[in-house]
TORKOL-4160 file (C-alpha; in steps of 0.2 Angstrom, whole numbers, padded with zeros to 4 digits, m for minus):
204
<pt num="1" X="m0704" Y="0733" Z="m0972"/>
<pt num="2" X="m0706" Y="0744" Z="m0987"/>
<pt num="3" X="m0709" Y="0738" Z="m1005"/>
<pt num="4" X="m0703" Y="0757" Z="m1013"/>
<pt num="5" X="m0691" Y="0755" Z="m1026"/>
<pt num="6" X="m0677" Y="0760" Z="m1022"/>
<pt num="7" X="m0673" Y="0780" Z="m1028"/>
<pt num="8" X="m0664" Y="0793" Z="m1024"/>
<pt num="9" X="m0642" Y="0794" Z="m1021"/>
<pt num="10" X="m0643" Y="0776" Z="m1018"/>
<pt num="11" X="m0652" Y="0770" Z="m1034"/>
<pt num="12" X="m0637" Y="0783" Z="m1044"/>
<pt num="13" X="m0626" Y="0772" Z="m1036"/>
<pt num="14" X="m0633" Y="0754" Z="m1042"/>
<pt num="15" X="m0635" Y="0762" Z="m1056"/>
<pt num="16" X="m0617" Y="0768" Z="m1060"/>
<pt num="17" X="m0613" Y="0753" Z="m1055"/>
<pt num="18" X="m0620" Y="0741" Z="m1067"/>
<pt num="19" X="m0614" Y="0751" Z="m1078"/>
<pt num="20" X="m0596" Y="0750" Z="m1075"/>
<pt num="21" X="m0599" Y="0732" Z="m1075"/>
<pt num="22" X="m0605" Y="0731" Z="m1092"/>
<pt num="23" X="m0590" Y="0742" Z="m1098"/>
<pt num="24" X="m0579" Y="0729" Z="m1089"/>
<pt num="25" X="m0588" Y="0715" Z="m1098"/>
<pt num="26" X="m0587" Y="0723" Z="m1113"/>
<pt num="27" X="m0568" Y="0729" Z="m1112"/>
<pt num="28" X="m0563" Y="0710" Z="m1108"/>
<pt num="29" X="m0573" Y="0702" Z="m1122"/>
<pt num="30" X="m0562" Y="0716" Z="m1135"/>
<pt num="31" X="m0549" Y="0710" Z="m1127"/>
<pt num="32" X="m0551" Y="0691" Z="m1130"/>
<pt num="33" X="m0558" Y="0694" Z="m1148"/>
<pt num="34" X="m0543" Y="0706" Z="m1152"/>
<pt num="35" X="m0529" Y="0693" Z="m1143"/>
<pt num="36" X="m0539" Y="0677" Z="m1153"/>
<pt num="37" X="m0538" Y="0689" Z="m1170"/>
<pt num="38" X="m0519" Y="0691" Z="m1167"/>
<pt num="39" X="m0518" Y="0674" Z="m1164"/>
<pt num="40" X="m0526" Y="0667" Z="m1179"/>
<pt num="41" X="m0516" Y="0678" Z="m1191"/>
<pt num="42" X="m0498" Y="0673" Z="m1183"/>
<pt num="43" X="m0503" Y="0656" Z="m1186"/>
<pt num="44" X="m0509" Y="0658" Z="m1205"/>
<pt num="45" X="m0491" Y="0667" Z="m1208"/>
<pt num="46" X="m0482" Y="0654" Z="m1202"/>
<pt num="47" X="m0493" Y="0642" Z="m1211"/>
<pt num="48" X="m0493" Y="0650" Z="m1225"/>
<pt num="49" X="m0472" Y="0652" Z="m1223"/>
<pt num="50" X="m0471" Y="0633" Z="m1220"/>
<pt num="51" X="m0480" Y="0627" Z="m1236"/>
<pt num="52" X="m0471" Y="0640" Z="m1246"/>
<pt num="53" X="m0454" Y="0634" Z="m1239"/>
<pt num="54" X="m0457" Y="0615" Z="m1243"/>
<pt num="55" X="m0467" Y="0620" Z="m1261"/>
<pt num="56" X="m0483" Y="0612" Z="m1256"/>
<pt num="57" X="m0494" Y="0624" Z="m1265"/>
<pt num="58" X="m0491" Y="0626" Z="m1282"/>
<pt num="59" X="m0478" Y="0639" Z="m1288"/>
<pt num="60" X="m0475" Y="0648" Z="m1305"/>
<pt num="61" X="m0461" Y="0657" Z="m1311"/>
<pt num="62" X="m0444" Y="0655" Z="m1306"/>
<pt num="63" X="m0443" Y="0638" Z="m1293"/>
<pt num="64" X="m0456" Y="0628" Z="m1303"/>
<pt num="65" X="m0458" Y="0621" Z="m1321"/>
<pt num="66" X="m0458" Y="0635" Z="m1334"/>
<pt num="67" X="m0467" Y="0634" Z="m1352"/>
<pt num="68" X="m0458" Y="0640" Z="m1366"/>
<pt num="69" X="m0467" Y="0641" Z="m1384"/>
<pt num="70" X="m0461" Y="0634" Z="m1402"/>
<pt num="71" X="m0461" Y="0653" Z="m1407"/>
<pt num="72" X="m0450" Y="0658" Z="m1391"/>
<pt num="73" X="m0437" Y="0643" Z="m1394"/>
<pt num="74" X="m0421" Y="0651" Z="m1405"/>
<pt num="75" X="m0415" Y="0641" Z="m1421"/>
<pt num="76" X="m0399" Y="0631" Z="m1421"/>
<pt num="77" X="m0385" Y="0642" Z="m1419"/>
<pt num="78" X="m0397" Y="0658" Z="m1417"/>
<pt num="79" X="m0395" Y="0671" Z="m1402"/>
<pt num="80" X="m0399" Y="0665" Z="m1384"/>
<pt num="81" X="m0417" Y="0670" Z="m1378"/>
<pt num="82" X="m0417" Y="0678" Z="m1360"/>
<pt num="83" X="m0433" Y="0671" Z="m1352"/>
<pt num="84" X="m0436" Y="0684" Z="m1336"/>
<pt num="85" X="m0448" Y="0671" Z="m1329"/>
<pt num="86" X="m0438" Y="0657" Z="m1326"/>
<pt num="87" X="m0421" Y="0668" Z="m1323"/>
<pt num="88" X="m0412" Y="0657" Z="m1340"/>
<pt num="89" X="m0404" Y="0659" Z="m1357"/>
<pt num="90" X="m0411" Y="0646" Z="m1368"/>
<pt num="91" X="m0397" Y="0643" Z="m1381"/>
<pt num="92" X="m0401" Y="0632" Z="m1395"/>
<pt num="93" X="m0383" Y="0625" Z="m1402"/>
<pt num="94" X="m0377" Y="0621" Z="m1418"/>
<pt num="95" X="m0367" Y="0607" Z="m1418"/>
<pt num="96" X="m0351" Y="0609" Z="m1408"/>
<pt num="97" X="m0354" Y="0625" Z="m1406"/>
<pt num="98" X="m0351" Y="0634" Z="m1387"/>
<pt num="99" X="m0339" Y="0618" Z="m1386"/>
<pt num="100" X="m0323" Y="0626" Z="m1383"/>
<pt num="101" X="m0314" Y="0612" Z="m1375"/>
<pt num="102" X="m0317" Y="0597" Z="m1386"/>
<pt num="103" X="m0329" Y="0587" Z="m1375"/>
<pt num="104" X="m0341" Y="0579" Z="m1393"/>
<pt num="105" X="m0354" Y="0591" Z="m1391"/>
<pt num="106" X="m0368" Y="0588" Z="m1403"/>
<pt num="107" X="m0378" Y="0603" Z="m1400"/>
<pt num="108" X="m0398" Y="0604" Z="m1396"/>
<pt num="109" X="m0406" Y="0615" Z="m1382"/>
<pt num="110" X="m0398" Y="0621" Z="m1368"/>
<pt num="111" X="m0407" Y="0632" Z="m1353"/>
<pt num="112" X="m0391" Y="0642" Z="m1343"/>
<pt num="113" X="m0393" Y="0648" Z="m1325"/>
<pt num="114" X="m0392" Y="0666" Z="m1330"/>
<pt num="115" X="m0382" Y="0668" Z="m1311"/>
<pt num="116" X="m0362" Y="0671" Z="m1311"/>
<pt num="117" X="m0358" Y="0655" Z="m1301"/>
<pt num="118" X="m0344" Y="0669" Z="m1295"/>
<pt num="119" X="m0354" Y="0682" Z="m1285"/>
<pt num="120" X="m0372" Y="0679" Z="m1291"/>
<pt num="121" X="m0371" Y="0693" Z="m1304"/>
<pt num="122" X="m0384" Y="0692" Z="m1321"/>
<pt num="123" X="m0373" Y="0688" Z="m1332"/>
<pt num="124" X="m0378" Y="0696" Z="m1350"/>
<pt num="125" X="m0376" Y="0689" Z="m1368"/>
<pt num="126" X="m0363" Y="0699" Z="m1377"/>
<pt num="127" X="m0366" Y="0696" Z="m1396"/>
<pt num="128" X="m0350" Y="0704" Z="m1400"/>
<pt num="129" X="m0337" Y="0701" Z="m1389"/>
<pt num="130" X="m0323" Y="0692" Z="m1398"/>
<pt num="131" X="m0317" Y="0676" Z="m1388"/>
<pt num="132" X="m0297" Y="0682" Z="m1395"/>
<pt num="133" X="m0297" Y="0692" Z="m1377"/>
<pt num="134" X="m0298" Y="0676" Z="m1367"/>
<pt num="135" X="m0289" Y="0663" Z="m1379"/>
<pt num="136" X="m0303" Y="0658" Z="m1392"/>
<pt num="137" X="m0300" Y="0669" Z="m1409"/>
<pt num="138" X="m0311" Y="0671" Z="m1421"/>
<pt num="139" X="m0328" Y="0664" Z="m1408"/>
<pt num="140" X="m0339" Y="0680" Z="m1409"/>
<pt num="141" X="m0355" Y="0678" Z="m1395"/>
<pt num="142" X="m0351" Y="0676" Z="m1379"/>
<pt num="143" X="m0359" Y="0677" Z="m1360"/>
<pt num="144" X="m0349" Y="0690" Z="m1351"/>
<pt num="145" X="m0349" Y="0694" Z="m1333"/>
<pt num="146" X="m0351" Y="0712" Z="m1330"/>
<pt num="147" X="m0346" Y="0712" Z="m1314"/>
<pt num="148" X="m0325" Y="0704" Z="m1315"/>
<pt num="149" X="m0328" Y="0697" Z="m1332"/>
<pt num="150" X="m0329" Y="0679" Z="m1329"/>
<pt num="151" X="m0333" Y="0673" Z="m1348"/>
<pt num="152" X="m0344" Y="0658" Z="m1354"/>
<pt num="153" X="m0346" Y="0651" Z="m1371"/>
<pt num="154" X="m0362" Y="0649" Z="m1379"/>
<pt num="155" X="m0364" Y="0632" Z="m1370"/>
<pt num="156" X="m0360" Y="0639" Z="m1354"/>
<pt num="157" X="m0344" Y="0633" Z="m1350"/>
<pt num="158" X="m0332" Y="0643" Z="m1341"/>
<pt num="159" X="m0315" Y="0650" Z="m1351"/>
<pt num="160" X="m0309" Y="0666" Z="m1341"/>
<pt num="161" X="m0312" Y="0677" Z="m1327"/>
<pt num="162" X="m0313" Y="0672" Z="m1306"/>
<pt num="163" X="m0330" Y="0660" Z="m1310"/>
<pt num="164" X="m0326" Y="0643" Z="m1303"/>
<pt num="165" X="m0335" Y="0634" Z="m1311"/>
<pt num="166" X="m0345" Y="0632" Z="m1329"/>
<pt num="167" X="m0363" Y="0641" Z="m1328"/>
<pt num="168" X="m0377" Y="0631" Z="m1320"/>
<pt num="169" X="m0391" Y="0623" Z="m1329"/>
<pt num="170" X="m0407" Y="0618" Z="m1327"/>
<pt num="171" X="m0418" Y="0602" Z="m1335"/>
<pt num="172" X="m0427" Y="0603" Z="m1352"/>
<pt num="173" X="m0440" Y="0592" Z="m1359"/>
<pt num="174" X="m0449" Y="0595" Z="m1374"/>
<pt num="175" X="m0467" Y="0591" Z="m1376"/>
<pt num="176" X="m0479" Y="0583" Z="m1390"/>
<pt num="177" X="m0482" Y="0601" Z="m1396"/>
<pt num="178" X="m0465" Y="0609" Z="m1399"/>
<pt num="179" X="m0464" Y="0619" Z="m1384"/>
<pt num="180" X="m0452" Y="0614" Z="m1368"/>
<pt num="181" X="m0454" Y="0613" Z="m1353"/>
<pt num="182" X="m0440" Y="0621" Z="m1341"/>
<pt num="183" X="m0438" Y="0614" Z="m1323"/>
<pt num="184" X="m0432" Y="0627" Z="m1312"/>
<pt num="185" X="m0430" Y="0620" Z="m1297"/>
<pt num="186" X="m0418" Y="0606" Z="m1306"/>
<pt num="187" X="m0403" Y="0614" Z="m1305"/>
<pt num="188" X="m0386" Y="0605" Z="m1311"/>
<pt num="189" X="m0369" Y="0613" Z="m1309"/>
<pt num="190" X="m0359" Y="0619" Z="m1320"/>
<pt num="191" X="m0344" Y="0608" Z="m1311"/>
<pt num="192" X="m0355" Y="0592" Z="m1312"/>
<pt num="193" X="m0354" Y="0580" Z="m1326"/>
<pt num="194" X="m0358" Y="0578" Z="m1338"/>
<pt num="195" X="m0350" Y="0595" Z="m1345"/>
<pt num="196" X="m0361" Y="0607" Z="m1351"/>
<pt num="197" X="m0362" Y="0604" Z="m1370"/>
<pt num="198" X="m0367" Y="0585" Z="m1367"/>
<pt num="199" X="m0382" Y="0591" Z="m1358"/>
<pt num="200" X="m0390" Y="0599" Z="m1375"/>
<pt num="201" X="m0407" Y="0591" Z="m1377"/>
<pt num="202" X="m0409" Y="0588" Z="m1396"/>
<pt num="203" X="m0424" Y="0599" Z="m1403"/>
<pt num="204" X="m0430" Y="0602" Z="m1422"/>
């Protein structure tokens, strides 16, 4: 029996062999990294999708608690602050004022859903429309609907146009150091009691 190595056509063939081998080896592993990669990122979407849906991280902006500062805050009776952040008018009433249907508003520091409760347009602050268009002469400043004109009063509350309901609001607290604090995900309704006006915080 011959000890030779083995040479020639048939050591090619070994040869080639083991080498196709190694690229089937090779192939397969790519493909179980590449199936486990594919895997692992599906799974961190969806976690990430689940702790965002339930709020378990910790959210800023609109959705979560939203800081405003003394200097950012209007004076009794001044013109409402748009706040982009937080998606709100902050009005700061001066006594009965935005009270339009006699409820015993007091005034203080109201934060309005700046959302048409009609078809989810921004409605804007219009510092010179006069309220005799929609019954109330002589009321200069009101939220306006662009979009089929549904009109608020200062306090939010609904007087004309296809709205059903008063403009939303969300909570207020004031802090130790003058500024508030504006909870965003606490959103009352406009139809809710009590009506809009009560629910001014009292600020100085």
């Amino acid at each position: 029996m011959s000890n030779r190595p083995t040479s020639g056509p048939r050591a090619g063939r070994i040869e080639q062999a083991r080498q196709q081998e190694a690229r089937k080896v090779a192939r397969r592993s790519f493909l179980r990294v590449s199936a486990f990669a594919g895997l692992t990122l599906f799974v961190g979407g969806m976690l990430a999708s689940f702790l965002a849906f339930f709020n378990l991280r910790s959210p800023t902006g609109f959705g979560a608690p939203v800081t405003v500062g003394p200097g950012e805050i209007p004076g009794p009776g001044g013109t409402p602050e748009r706040n982009s952040e937080g998606r709100f008018w902050l009005v700061n009433l001066d006594g009965g004022e935005g009270d339009v249907q006699g409820v015993g508003g007091t005034g203080g520091l109201l934060a309005l859903y700046w959302v048409c409760p009609h078809l989810g347009c921004t409605v804007p602050w219009n510092p010179a429309f006069d309220g005799g268009a929609v019954g109330h002469a002589g009321i200069v400043g009101w939220f306006r609907c662009p979009c089929h004109a549904s009109t608020y009063s200062k306090a939010g509350v609904r007087v004309f146009g296809p709205a059903p309901r008063s403009m939303d609001t969300f909570d207020v607290e004031v802090n130790a150091d003058g500024s508030i604090t504006v909870n965003t995900s606490a959103i009352t309704s406009g139809a809710a009691d009590p009506p809009n006006p009560l629910r001014a915080i009292p600020y100085s």
